[in-house]
N, CA, C and O atoms as a DFTB+ gen file, in Angstrom:
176 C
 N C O
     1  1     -59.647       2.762     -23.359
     2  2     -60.718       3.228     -24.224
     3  2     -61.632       4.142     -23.417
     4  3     -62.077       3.796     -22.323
     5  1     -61.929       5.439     -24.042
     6  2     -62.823       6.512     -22.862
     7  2     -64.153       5.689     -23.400
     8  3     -64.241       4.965     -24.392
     9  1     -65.092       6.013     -22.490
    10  2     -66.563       5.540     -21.770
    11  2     -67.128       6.114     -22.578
    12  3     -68.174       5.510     -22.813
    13  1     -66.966       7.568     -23.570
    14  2     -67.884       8.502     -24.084
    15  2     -66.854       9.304     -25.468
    16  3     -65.671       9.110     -25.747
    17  1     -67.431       9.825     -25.836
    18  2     -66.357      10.709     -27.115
    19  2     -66.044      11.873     -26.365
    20  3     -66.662      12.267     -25.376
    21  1     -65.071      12.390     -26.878
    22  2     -64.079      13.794     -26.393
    23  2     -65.439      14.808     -27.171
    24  3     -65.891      14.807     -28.316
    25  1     -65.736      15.499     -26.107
    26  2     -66.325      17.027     -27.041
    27  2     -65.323      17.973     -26.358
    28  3     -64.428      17.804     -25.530
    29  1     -65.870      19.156     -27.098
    30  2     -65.457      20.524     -26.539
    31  2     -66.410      21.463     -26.501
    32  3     -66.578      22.324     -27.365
    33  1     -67.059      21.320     -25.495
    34  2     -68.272      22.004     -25.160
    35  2     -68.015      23.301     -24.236
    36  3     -68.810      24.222     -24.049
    37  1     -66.372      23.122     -23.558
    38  2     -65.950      23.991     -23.188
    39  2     -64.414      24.267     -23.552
    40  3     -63.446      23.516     -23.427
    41  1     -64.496      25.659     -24.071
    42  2     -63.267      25.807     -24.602
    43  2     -62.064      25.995     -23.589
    44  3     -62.469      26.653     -22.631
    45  1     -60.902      25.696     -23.474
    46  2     -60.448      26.255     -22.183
    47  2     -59.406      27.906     -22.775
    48  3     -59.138      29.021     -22.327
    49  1     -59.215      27.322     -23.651
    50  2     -58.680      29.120     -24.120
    51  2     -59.354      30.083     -24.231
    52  3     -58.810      30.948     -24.918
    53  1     -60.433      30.369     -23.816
    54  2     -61.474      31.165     -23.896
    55  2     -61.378      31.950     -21.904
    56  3     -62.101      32.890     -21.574
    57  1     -60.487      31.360     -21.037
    58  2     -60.418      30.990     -20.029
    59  2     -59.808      32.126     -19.230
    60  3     -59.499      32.835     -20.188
    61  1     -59.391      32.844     -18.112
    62  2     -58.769      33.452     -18.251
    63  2     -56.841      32.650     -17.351
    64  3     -56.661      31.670     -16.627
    65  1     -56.363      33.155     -17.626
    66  2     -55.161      32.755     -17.080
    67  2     -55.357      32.066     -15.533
    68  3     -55.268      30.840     -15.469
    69  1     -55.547      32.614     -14.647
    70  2     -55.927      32.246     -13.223
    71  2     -56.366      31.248     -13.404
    72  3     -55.651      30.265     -13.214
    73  1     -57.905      31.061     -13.905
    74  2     -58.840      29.993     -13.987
    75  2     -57.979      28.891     -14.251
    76  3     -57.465      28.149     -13.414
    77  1     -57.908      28.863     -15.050
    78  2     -56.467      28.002     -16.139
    79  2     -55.623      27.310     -15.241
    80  3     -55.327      26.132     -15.442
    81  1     -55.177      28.004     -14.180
    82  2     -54.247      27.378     -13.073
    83  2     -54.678      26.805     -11.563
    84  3     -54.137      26.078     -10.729
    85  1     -55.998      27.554     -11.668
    86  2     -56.998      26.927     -10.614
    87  2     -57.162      25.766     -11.022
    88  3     -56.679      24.881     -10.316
    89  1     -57.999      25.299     -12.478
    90  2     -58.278      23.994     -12.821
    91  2     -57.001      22.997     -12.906
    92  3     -57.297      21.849     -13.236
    93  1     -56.357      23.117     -12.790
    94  2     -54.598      22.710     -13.300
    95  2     -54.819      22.238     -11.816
    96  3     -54.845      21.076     -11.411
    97  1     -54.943      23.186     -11.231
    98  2     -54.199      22.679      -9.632
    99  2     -55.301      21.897      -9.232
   100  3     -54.791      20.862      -8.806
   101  1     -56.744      21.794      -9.111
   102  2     -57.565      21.483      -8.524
   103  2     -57.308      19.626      -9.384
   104  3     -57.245      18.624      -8.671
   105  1     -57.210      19.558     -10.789
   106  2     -57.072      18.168     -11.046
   107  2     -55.681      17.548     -10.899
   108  3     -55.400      16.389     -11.205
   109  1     -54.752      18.564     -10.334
   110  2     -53.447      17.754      -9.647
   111  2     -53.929      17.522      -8.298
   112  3     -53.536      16.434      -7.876
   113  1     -54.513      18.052      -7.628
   114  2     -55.078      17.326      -5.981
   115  2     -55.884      16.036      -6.293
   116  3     -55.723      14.976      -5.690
   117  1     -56.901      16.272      -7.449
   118  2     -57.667      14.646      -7.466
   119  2     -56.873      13.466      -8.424
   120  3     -57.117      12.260      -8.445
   121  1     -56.262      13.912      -8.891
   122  2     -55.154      12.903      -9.191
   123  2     -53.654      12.343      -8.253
   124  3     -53.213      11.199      -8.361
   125  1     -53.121      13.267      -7.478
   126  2     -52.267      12.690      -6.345
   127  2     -53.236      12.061      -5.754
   128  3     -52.783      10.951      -5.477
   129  1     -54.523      12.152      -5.333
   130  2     -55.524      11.926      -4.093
   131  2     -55.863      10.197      -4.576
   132  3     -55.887       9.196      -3.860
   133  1     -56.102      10.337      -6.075
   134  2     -56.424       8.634      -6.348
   135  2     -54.857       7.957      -6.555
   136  3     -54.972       6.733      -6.630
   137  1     -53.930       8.244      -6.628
   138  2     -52.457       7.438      -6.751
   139  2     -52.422       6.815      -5.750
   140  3     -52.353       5.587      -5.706
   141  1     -52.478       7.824      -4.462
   142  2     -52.033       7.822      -2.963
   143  2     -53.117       6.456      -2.367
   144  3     -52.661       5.690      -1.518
   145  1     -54.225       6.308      -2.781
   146  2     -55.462       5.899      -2.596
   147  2     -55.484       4.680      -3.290
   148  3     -56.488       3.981      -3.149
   149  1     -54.250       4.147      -4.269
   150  2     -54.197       3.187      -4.997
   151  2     -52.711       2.413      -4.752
   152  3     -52.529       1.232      -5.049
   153  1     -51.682       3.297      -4.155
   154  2     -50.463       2.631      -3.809
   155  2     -50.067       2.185      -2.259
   156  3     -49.885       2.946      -1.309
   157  1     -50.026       1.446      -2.267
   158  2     -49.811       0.521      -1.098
   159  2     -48.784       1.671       0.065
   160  3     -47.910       2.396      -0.411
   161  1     -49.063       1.647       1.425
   162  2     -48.065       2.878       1.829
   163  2     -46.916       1.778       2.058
   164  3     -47.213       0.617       2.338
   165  1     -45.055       2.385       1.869
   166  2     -43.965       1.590       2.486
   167  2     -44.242       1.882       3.800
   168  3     -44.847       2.788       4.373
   169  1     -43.554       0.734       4.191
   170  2     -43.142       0.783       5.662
   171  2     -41.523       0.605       5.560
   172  3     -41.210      -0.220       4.702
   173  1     -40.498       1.163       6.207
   174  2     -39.343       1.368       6.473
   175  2     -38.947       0.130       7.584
   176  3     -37.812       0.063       8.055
């Protein structure tokens, strides 16, 4: 259940292409960053 309601206060198609893939990439680093940060490391 989210904490707050979904707005759209920012459109992202309004965006330009680049941007678009900057933000893409920047919330794939803080999402590997909390997995990594949540899964136990193997040991071999």
């Amino acid at each position: 259940v989210a904490e707050e309601p979904f707005k759209f206060e920012m459109e992202l198609d309004d965006l330009p292409k680049e941007k678009l893939k900057e933000l893409i990439f920047e919330e794939t680093v803080l999402f590997r960053t909390r997995i990594a940060a949540e899964t136990p490391m193997q040991q071999n």
